[in-house]
C-alpha positions as CSV (number, residue, x, y, z in Angstrom):
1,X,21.7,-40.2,-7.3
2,X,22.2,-38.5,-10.6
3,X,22.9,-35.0,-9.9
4,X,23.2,-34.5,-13.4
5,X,20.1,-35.6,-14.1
6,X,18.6,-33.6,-10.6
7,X,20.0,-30.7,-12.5
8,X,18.8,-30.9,-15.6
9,X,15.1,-31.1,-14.6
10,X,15.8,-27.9,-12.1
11,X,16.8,-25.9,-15.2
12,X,14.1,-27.7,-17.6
13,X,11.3,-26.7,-14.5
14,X,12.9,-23.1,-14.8
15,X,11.7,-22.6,-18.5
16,X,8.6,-24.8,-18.5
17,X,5.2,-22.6,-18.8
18,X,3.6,-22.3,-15.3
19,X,0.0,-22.7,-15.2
20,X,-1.6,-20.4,-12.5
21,X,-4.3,-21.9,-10.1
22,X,-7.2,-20.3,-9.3
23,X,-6.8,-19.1,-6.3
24,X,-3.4,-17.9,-7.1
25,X,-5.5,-15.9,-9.6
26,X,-7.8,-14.5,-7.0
27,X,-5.2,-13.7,-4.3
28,X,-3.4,-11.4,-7.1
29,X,-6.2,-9.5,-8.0
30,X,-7.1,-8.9,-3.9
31,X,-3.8,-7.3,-3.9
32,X,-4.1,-5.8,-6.7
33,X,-7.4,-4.4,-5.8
34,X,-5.5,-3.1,-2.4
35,X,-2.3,-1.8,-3.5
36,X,-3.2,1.6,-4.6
37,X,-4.9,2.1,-1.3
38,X,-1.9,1.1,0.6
39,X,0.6,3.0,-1.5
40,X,-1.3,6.3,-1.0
41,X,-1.7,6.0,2.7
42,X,2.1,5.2,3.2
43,X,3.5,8.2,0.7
44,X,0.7,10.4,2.2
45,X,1.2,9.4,5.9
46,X,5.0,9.8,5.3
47,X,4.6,13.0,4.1
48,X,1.8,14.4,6.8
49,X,4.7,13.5,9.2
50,X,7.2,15.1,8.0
51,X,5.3,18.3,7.7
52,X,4.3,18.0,11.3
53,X,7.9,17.5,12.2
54,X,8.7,20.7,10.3
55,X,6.2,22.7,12.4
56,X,7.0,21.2,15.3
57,X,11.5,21.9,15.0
58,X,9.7,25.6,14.1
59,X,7.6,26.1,17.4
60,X,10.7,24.7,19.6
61,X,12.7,27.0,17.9
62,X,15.3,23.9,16.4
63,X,14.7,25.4,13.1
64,X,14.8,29.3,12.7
65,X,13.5,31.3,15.9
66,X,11.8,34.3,17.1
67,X,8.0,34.9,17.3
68,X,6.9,34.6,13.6
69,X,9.5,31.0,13.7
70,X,6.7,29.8,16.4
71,X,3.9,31.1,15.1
72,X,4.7,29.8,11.2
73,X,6.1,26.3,13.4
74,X,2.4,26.0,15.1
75,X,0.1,27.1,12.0
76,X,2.6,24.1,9.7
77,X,2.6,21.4,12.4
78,X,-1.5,22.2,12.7
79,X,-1.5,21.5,9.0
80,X,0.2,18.0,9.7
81,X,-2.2,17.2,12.3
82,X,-5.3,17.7,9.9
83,X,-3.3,15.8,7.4
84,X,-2.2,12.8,9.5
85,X,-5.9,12.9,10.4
86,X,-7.2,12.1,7.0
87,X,-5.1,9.7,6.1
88,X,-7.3,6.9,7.7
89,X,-10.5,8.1,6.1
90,X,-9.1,8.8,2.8
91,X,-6.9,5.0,2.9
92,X,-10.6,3.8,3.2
93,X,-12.6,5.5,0.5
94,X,-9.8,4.6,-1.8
95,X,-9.9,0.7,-0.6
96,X,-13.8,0.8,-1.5
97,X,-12.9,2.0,-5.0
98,X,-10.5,-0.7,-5.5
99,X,-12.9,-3.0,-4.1
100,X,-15.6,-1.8,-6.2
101,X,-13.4,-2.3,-9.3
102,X,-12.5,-5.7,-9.3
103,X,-15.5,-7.4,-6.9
104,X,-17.2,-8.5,-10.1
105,X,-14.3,-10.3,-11.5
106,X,-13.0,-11.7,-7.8
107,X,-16.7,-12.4,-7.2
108,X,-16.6,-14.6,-10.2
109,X,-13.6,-16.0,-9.8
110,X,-14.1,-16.9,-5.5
111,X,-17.6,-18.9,-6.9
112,X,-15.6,-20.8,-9.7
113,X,-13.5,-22.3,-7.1
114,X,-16.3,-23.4,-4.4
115,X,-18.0,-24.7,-6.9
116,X,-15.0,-26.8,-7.7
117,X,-15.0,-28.6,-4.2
């Protein structure tokens, strides 16, 4: 074999214009359509945790102590609870808008390609 030649046609395959299926097409704009959900439920997830962690080294008297340590610790680590709870509800509202946004265009693009088999 030629590895000159094998070589040649890896670096000529690098630079060549790719032409994008269909359905490489659609599965970008799913994920598109889904990232921004996903990104806010991580960050605000990650965050809701750590404030309940906060309240919680308050109450057990890790961080800081005495009675307004525990009482500040328990009202904070409340707050995380309430947030952590959200986060499922609000991951799903903003999925629906994504959803919303680009169903037309992956709608359109989905019938394209059944019609094509």
């Amino acid at each position: 074999m030629d590895t000159n030649k094998i070589y040649a046609e890896h670096i000529a395959n690098e630079y060549s214009k790719k032409e994008t299926s269909k359905v490489n097409q659609l599965r970008k704009l799913d994920a598109k359509a889904k990232r921004p959900a996903c990104i806010f439920a991580y960050t605000f997830g990650i965050i809701s945790s750590l404030i309940l962690g906060t309240g919680m080294s308050l109450a057990m008297g890790v961080i800081g102590s005495g009675n307004i340590a525990l009482l500040g610790g328990i009202l904070i680590g409340m707050f995380g609870l309430i947030c952590c709870g959200f986060n499922y509800p609000m991951y799903k509202k903003f999925l629906q808008r994504g959803k919303d946004k680009y169903a037309s265009d992956i709608l359109r693009l989905a019938k394209e390609i059944s019609e094509e088999e």
